[in-house]
C-alpha positions as CSV (number, residue, x, y, z in Angstrom):
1,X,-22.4,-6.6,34.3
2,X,-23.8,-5.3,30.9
3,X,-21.9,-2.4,29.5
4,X,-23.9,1.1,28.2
5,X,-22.4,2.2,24.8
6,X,-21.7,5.0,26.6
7,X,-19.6,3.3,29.6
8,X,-17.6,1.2,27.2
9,X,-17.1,4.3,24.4
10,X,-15.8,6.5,27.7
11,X,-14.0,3.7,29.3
12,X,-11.9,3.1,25.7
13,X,-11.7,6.8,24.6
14,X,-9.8,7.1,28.2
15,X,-7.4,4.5,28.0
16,X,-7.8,3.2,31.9
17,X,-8.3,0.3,33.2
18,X,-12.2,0.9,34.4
19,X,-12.1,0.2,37.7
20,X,-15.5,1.0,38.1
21,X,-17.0,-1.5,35.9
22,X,-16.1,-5.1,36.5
23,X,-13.8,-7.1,33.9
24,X,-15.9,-10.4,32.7
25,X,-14.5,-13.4,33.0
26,X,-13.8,-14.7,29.6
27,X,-14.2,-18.1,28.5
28,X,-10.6,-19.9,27.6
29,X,-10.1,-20.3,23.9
30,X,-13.1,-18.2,23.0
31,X,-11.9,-15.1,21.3
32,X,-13.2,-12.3,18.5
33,X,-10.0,-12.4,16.1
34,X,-8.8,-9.3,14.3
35,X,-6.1,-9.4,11.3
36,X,-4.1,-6.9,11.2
37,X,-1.3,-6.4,8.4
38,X,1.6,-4.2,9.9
39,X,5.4,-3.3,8.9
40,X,7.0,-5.6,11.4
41,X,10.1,-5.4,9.0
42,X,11.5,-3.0,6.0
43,X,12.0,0.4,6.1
44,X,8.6,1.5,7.9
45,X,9.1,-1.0,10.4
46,X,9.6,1.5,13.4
47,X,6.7,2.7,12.5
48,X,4.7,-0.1,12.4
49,X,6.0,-1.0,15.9
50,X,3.7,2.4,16.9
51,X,0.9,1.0,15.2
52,X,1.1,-2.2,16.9
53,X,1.5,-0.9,20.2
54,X,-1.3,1.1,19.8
55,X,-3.9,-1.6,18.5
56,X,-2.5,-3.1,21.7
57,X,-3.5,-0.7,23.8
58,X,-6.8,-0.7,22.7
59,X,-7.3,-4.1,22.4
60,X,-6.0,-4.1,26.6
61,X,-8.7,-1.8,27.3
62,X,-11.7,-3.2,25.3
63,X,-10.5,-6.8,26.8
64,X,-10.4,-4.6,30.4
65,X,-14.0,-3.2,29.7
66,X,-15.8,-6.3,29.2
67,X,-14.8,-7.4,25.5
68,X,-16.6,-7.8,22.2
69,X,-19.8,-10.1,22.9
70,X,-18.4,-11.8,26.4
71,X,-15.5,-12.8,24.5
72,X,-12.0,-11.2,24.2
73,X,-10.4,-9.4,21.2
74,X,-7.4,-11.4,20.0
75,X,-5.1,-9.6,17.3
76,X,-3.4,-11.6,14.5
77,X,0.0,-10.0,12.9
78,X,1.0,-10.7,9.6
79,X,4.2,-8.9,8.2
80,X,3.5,-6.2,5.3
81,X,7.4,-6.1,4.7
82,X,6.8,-2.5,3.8
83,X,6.1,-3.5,0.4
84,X,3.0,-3.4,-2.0
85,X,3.0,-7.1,-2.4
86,X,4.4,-8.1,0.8
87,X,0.7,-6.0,2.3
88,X,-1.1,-8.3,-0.6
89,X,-0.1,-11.4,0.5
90,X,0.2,-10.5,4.1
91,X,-4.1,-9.7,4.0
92,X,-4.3,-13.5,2.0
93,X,-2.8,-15.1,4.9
94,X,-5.5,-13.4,7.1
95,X,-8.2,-13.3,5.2
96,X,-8.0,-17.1,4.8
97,X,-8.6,-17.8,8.2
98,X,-11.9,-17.9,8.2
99,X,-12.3,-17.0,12.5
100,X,-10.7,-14.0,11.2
101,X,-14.1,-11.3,12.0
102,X,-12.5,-7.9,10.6
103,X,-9.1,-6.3,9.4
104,X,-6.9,-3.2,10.4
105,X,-4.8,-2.1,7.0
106,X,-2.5,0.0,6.4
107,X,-1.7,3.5,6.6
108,X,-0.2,3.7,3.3
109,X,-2.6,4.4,0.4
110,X,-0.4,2.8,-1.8
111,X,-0.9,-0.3,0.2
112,X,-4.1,-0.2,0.6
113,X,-4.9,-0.2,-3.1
114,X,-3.1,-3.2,-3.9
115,X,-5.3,-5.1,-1.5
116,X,-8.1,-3.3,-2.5
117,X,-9.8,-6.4,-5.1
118,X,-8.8,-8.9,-2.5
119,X,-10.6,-6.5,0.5
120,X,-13.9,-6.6,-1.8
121,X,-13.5,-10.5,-2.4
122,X,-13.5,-11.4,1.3
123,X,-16.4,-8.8,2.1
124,X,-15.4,-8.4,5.7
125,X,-15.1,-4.7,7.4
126,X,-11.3,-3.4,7.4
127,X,-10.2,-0.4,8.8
128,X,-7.1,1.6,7.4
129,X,-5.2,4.8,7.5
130,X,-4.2,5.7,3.9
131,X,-5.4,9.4,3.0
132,X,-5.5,9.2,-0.7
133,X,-9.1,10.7,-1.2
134,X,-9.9,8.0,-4.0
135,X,-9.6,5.0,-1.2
136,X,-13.4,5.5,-0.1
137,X,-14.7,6.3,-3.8
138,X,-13.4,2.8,-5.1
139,X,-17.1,1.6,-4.5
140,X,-15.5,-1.1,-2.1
141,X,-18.1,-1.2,0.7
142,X,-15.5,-3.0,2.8
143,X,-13.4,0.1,3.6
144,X,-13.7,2.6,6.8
145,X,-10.9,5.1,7.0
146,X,-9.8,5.8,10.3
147,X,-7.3,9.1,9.4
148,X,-8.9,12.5,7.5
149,X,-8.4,12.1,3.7
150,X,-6.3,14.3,1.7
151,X,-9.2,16.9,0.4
152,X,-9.1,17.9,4.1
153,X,-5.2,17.9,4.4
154,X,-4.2,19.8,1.2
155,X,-7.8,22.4,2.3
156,X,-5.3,23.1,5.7
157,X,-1.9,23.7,4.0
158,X,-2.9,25.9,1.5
159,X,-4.9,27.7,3.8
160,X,-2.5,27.9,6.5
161,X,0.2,28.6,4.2
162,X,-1.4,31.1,2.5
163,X,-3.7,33.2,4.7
164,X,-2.3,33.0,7.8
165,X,1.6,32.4,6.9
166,X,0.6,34.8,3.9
167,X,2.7,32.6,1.0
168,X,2.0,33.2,-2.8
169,X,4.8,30.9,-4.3
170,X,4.3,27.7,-3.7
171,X,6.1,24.5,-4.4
172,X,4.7,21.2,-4.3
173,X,6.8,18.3,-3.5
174,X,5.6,14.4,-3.2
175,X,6.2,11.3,-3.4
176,X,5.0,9.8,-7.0
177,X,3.1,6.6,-5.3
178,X,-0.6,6.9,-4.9
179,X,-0.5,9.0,-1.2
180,X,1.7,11.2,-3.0
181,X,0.3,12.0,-6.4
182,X,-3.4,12.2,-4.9
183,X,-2.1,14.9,-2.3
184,X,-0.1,16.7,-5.2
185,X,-3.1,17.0,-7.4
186,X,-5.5,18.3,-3.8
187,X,-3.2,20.4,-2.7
188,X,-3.1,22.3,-6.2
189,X,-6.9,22.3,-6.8
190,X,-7.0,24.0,-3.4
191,X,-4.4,26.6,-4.2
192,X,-5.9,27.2,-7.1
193,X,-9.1,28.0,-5.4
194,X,-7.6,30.9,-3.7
195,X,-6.5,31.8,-7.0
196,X,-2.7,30.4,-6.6
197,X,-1.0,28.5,-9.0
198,X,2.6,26.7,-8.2
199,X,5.4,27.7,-9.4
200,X,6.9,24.0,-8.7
201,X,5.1,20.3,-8.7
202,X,8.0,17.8,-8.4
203,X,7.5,14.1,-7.8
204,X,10.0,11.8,-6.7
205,X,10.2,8.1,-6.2
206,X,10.1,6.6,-2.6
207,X,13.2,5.4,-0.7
208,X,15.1,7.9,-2.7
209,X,18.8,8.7,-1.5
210,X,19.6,12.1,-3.0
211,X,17.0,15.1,-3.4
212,X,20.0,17.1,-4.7
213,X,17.9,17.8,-7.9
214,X,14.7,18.6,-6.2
215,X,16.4,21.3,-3.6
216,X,18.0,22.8,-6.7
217,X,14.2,23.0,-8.9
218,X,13.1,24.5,-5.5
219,X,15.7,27.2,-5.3
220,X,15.5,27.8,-9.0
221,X,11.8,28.1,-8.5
222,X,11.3,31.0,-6.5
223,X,9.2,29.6,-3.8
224,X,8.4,31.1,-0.5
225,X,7.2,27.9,0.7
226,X,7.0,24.4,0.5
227,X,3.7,21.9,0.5
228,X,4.7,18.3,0.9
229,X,3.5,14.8,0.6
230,X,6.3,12.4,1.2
231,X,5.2,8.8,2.4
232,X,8.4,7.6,4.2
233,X,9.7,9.1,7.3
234,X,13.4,8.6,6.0
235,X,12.8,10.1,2.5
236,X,11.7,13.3,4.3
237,X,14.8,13.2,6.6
238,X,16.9,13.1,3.5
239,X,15.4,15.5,1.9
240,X,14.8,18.1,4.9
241,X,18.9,17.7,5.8
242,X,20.0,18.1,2.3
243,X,17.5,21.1,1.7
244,X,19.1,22.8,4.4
245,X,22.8,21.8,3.9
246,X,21.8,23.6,-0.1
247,X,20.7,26.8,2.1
248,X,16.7,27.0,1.4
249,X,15.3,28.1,4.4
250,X,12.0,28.7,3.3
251,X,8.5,28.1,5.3
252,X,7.5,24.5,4.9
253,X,3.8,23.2,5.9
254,X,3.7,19.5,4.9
255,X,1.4,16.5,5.4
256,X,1.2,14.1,8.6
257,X,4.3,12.8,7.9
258,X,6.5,15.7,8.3
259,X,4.9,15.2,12.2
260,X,5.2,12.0,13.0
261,X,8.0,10.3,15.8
262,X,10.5,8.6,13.3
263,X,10.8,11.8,11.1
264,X,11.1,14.3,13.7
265,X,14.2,11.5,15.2
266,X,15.7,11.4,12.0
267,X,15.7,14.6,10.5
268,X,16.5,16.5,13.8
269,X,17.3,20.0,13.0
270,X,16.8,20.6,10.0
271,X,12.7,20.1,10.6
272,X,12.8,23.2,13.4
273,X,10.3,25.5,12.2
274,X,8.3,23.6,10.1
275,X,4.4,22.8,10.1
276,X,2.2,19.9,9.5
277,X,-0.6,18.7,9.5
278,X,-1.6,16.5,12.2
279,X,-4.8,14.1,12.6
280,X,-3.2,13.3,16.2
281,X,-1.9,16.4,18.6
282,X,-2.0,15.7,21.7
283,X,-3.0,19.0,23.4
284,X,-6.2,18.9,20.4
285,X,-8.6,17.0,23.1
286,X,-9.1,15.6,26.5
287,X,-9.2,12.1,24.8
288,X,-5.8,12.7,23.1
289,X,-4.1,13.8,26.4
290,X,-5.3,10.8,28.5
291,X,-4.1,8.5,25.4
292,X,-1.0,10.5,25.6
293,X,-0.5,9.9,28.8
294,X,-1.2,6.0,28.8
295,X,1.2,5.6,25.5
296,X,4.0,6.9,27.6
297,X,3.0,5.6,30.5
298,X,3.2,2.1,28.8
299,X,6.1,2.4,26.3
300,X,7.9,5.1,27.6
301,X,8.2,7.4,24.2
302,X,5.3,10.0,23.0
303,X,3.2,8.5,20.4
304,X,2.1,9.9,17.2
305,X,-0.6,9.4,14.4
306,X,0.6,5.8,13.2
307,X,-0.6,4.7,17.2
308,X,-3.3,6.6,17.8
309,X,-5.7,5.8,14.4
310,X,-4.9,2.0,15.4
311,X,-6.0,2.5,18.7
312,X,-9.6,4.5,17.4
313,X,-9.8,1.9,14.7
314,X,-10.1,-0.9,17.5
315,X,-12.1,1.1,19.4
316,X,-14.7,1.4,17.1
317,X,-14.8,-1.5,15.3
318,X,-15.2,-3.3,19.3
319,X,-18.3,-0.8,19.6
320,X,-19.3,-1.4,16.3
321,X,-19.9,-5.3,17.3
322,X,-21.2,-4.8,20.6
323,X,-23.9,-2.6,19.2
324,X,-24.5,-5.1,16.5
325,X,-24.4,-7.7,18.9
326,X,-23.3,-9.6,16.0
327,X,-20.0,-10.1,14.5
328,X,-21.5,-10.7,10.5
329,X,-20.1,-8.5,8.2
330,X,-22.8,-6.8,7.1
331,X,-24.4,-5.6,10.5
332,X,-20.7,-4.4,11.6
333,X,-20.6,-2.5,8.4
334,X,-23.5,-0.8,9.2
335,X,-22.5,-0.2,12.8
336,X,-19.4,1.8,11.7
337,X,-21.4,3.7,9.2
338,X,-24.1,4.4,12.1
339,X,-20.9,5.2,14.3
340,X,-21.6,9.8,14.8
341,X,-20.1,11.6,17.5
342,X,-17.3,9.6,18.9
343,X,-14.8,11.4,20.4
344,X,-11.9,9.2,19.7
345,X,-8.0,10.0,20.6
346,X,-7.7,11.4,16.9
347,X,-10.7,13.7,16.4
348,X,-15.1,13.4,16.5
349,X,-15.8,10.3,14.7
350,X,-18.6,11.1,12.1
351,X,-18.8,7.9,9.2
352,X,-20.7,8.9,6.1
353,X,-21.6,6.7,3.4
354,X,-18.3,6.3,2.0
355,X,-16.7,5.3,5.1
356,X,-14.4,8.2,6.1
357,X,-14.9,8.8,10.2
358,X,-12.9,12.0,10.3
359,X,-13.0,15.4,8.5
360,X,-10.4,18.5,9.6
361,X,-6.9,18.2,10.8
362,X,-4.9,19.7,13.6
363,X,-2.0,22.5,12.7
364,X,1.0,22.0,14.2
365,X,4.8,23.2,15.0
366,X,8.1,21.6,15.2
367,X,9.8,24.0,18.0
368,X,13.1,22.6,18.6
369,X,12.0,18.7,17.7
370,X,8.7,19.2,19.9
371,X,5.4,18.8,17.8
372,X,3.1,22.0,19.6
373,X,0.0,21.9,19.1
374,X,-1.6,25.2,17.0
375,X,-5.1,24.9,16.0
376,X,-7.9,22.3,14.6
377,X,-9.4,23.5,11.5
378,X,-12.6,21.2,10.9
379,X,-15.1,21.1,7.4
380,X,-18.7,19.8,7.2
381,X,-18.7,16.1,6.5
């Protein structure tokens, strides 16, 4: 049976086994290889178990839906070791394997920069999460980013924080790495557009232990509220419990990763009442609630954003190929840039020329360790 684009984008965006469309037999041997570099160890590695499980997923229902070409989708794991150069010489391992069609990155921009020269030298389609805005201006044709970039994130917080939370005095904490700086610097220009300037910007370096020095510049600040880019999920733990423990109880609207499973675990408490930003909520969409529901279903624990862009990332890049009918580099990169109106589990897929599929984030709420779901807040591509 021949699939529609529309029967295998449905059948994927759903997350069921399509009952109603029969499962080919594949071929034994014959499979579509993906690479996909992942923090199976190191300090991220929880959270590289979520976007495992959710590339998973989707590869189980593309396989279920008829494959890529006849043939299934096979994913090969190389270890990032939630390092810079462990993600280098993780995507050199892959990349040398020359079956190897396409690439899923990493969600760290950080990351994703250091592999950025060897991306362009193996000129083959790889799709990432890292937000830092700069990722899809690098001129590296390669590069499709399956998360909203930070130009959207920082255009939420400060709006949320400052119309409808109605803050004046902000301060700006991140994570010095490239996620972190890039956010920093959004997140001001945007403030400063509704004619706000900080009172704080104060970087720290990742995997720090003690943000006794930063709570203190925050108190001695003045703020009334807190924008924050941090890039590890224990960093922000740290920080949230020790902010707390120093008595600064101010609002707080931070980026995806104040959000995300591992944080809200680890920090407990002392993350009640904050906001984020969030490119996956799952009350945002009929497509997030059935993926929702499938996650849990599977693993037994809620999923969050490092699952879900996995998940859209295999999705496309399967629909990319079929449409191509053709697994060359070139007429999958075009696929994905043709790729408009997909409603994936993390928002409407739109590509433009610069490879960025997504463009608005969700607001949400941490009430009592539960992520609720406010409002989506999208911008013209």
């Amino acid at each position: 049976m021949t699939l529609t684009r529309r029967q295998f984008g449905a059948g994927i965006a759903a997350g069921v086994a399509l009952e109603t469309i029969s499962t080919r037999s594949f071929a034994q041997g014959a499979t579509i290889k993906i690479g996909m570099v992942v923090p199976v160890t190191g300090p991220a590695a929880e959270s590289g178990k979520y976007a495992l499980n959710g590339a998973k997923l989707a590869q189980d229902a593309v396989n279920k839906a008829g494959g890529v070409l006849g043939k299934p989708i096979e994913l090969v794991v190389e270890d990032d070791l939630t390092t810079n150069p462990g993600a280098v010489l993780a995507f050199s391992k892959l990349a040398a394997q020359q079956d190897i069609v396409a690439f899923l990155g990493s969600i760290r921009s950080t990351q994703v920069h250091a592999m950025a020269p060897d991306i362009l030298k193996t000129a083959k389609p790889v799709m990432f999460g890292g937000t830092d805005v700069a990722l899809t201006k690098l001129g590296n044709p390669w590069l499709f980013r399956f998360r909203p970039n930070d130009s959207y994130s920082a255009k939420v917080i400060s709006a949320y924080g400052a119309e409808t939370l109605g803050k004046k005095k902000w301060a700006i904490i991140h994570s010095t790495d490239a996620f972190g700086s890039g956010g920093a610097k959004a997140l001001t220009a945007s403030l400063e557009a509704l004619k706000i300037t900080p009172v704080l910007d104060q970087g720290y370096p990742n995997q720090s232990q003690d943000f006794t020095p930063v709570v203190l510049a925050i108190k001695q600040s003045g703020a009334d509220i807190i924008g924050s880019y941090f890039t590890f999920e224990n960093d922000i733990a740290i920080f949230a419990r020790q902010l707390r423990q120093l008595g600064v109880n101010i609002a707080w609207v931070g980026s995806p990763s104040i959000t995300v499973a591992t944080a809200v675990k680890l920090a407990g408490p002392a993350l009640y009442g904050t906001y984020g930003v969030a490119d996956f909520a799952e009350e945002s969409s009929p497509e997030a609630k059935a993926y929702s529901k499938l996650y849990r279903d599977t693993y037994k624990v809620n999923p969050d954003n490092y699952s879900s862009w996995t998940y859209d990332a295999i999705t496309v890049l399967s629909m990319a190929m079929n449409t191509a009918k053709s697994t060359e580099p070139e007429k999958i990169r075009q696929a994905i840039i043709a790729t408009k109106n997909h409603k994936g589990v993390e928002g409407t897929y739109n590509f433009d020329a610069n490879g960025d599929g997504l463009h608005g984030y969700n607001i949400v709420r941490n009430e009592n360790g539960n992520i609720v779901f406010d409002k989506h807040i999208d911008f013209e591509s």
